[in-house]
N, C-alpha and C positions, 0 to 999 in steps of 0.2 A: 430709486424706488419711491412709488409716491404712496402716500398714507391712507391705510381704506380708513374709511369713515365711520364714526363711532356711533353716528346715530342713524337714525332712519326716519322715513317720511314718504308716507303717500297718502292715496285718495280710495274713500270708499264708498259704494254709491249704497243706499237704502230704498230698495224699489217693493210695491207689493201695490195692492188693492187699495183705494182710498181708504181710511180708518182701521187700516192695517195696524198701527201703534207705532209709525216710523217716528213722525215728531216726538212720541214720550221715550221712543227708544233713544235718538239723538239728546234730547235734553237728559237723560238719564245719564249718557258714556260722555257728554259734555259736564257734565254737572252743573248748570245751568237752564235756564228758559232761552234757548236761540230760535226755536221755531214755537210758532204757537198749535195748540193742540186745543181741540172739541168736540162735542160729541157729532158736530154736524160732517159731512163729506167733504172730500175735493178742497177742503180750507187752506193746506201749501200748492201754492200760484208758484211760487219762484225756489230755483234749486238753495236752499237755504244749506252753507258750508258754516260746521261747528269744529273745533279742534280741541282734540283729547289729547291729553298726555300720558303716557302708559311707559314706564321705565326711560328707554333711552329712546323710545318712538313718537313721533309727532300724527296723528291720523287725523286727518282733515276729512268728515262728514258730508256728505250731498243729501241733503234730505229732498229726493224728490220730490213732483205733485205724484198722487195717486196714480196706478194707472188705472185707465176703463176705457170704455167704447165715446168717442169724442164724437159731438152732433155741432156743438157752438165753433167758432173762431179761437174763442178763449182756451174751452177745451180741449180745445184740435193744440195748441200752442204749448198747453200743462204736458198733454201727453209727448211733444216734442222735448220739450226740454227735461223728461224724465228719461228716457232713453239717450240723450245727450249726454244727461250723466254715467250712464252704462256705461257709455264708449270712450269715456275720458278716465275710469274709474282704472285703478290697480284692483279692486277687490270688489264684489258687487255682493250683495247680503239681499236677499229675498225673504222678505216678510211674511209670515202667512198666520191666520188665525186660525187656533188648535178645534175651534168650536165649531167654523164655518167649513174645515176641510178645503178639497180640490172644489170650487168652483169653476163658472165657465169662466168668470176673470183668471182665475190664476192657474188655468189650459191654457187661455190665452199667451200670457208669459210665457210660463213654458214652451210653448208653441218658439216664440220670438228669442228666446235664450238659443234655445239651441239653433236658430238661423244666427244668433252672435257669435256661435261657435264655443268651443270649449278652450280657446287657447288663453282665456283671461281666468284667477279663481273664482268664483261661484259659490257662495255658500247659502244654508237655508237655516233663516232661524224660523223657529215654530213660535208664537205668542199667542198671549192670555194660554198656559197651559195649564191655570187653574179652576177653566173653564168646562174640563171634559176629563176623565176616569184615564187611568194608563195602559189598558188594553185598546181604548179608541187613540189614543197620544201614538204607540207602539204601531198601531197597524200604519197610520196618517206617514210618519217618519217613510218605513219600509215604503208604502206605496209612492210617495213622492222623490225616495232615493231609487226607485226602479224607473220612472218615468227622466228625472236628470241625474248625469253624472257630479251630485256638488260635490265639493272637497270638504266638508266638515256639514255636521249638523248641531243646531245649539237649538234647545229646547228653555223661554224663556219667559219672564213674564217682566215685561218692557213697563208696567206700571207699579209692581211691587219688586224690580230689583232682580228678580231672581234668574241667575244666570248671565246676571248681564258680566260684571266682571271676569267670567270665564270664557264668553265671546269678544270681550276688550281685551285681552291677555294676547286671544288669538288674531286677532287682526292685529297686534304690534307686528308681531312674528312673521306678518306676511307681508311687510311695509317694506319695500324698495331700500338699501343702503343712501340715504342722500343727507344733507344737512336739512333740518331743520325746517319751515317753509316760511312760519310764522315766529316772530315773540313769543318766549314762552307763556305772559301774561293775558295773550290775545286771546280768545274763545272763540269769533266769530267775523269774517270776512266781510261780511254784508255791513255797509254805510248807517250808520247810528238814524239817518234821517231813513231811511228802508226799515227797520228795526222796531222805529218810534210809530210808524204810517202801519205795521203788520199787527203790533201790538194793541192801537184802535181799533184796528180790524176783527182782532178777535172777539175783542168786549162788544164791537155791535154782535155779531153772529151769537156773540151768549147771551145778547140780551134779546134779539129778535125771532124770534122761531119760523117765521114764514120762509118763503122762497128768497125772500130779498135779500139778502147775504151775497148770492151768486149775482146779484145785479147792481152790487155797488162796488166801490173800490175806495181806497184811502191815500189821498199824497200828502205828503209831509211839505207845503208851501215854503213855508220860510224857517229857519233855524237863526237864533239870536243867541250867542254868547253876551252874558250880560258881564260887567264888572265887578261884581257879589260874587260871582259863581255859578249863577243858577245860567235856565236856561228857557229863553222864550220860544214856544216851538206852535207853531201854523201849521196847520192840517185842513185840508179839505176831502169832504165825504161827498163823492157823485154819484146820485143814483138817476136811474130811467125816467122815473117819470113824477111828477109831480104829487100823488098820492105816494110813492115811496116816503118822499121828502116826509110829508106827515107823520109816517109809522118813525123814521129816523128819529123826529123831533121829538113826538111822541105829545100826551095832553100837556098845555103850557111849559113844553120844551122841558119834561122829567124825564124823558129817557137820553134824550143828547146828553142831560147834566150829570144822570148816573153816568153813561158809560166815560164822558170826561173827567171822573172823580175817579174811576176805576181803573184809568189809563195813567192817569197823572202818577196816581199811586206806584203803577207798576213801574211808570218811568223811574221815577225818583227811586222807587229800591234798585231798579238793574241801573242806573248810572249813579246812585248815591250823593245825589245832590237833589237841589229844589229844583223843580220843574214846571213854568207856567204854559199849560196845554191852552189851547182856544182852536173850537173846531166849529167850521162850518159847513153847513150840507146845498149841495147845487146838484139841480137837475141838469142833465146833457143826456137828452137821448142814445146817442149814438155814439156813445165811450168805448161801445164791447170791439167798433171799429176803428180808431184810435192809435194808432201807432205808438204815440206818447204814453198811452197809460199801460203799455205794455212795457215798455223801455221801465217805465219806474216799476213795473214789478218787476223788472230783469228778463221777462219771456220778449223772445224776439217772433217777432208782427207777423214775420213773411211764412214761420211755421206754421201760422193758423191758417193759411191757404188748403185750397182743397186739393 
């Protein structure tokens, strides 16, 4: 007789509309920052895996890119690797915003679920539902439980908490019998030097409001373990074109320095040591075709085909 297994462990994917609340939902059931969150769109490029620990269950997170209608290479590549996670997932959780309703993005999905068929779970969470009155909440639920068969509906608010614990509870419950996947101390799959280059990332897009956000990218160059402790860490910011580089730098290089003080920050709290960021910004026209700079966000090149 061999010994069934006492814990459990699988995968669950978070797909919905871009700025649907999947990163505050993930960093929410993680209890931590794994993925970065803003008010801008499309900002998770790379399926970002967080692990929560819930009783005797291990769930490993995918925090998809948003989904939407893809026109770029990059785009065309987000939208691959968010249904990638679909197909890999034990448990898929559909985001939807209580305010925005059925949109034609999220026909769309539905559209594409049900061509994934019903034989994996499916569930629907509702967010921001303290957005909208409980007779509009009430009809949203029914209407979108008539159009897919999910297996559970969680009505929640992915930025004040609400309900998330009772949709954590329920995704242990659905987790595979298996050991364990990770450490229990581990949070987050993704390479410290991935981490450190996303977390840049986000500080330029809070600092810059224009379009350029979608026209740069961030590699983490070199990582230096020093003998103190701390940690030397290189970063380079590529954008399109040479006015980019300006708005990055900003007057007499004040917005490169904010957003380098704002990242360092963040580093040094999420790895708890001192941290010397130094970042430089390079023009390269033609990064969005690049194979390399997709590998370092984790999207693979050949999905951004037409």
């Amino acid at each position: 007789m061999t010994e069934t297994p006492q814990t459990r462990a699988g995968f669950v994917a978070l797909i919905g509309e871009p700025n649907a609340g999947k990163s505050t939902l993930l960093n929410r059931m993680v209890g931590a920052k794994v993925s970065i969150v803003t008010h801008k769109v499309q900002t998770t490029r790379a399926r970002i895996r967080g692990v929560a620990i819930e009783g005797d269950s291990q769930i490993v997170f995918v925090d998809t890119p948003g989904l939407f209608q893809p026109k770029r290479r990059l785009d065309r590549a987000m939208v691959a690797a968010a249904w990638s996670g679909v197909a890999d997932a034990d448990v898929v959780v559909l985001l939807i915003e209580a305010h925005r309703g059925i949109t034609k993005g999220v026909e769309a999905i539905l559209e594409r679920l049900a061509e994934v068929g019903t034989n994996r779970t499916i569930a629907l969470a509702i967010n921001k539902i303290d957005r909208v009155e409980s007779p509009v909440l009430l009809g949203l639920t029914k209407e979108l439980n008539d159009r897919f068969p999910f297996a559970e509906t969680f009505l929640i608010s992915a930025e004040r908490g609400h309900g998330v614990d009772t949709l954590r509870h329920w995704l242990a419950e659905q987790m595979p019998e298996e050991p364990w996947l990770y450490p229990e101390d581990q949070i987050a799959d993704l390479p410290m030097r991935m981490i450190a280059a996303e977390i840049t990332r986000e500080k330029l897009i809070l600092r810059l409001h224009q379009e350029l956000p979608y026209q740069l990218t961030v590699e983490t160059e070199n990582w230096e373990e020093r003998k103190d402790g701390s940690a030397r860490i290189d970063q380079i910011i590529y954008v399109m074109r040479d006015g980019h580089k300006g708005i990055v730098l900003g007057n007499r290089g004040e917005t490169i320095k904010a957003v380098s003080q704002a990242a360092r920050a963040e580093l040094m709290e999420f790895m708890g040591r001192k941290v010397h960021l130094f970042l430089q910004v390079k023009v390269r026209p033609g990064w969005l075709e690049e194979s390399e700079r997709y590998s370092e966000m984790g999207l693979d090149f050949k999905d951004g085909n037409v």
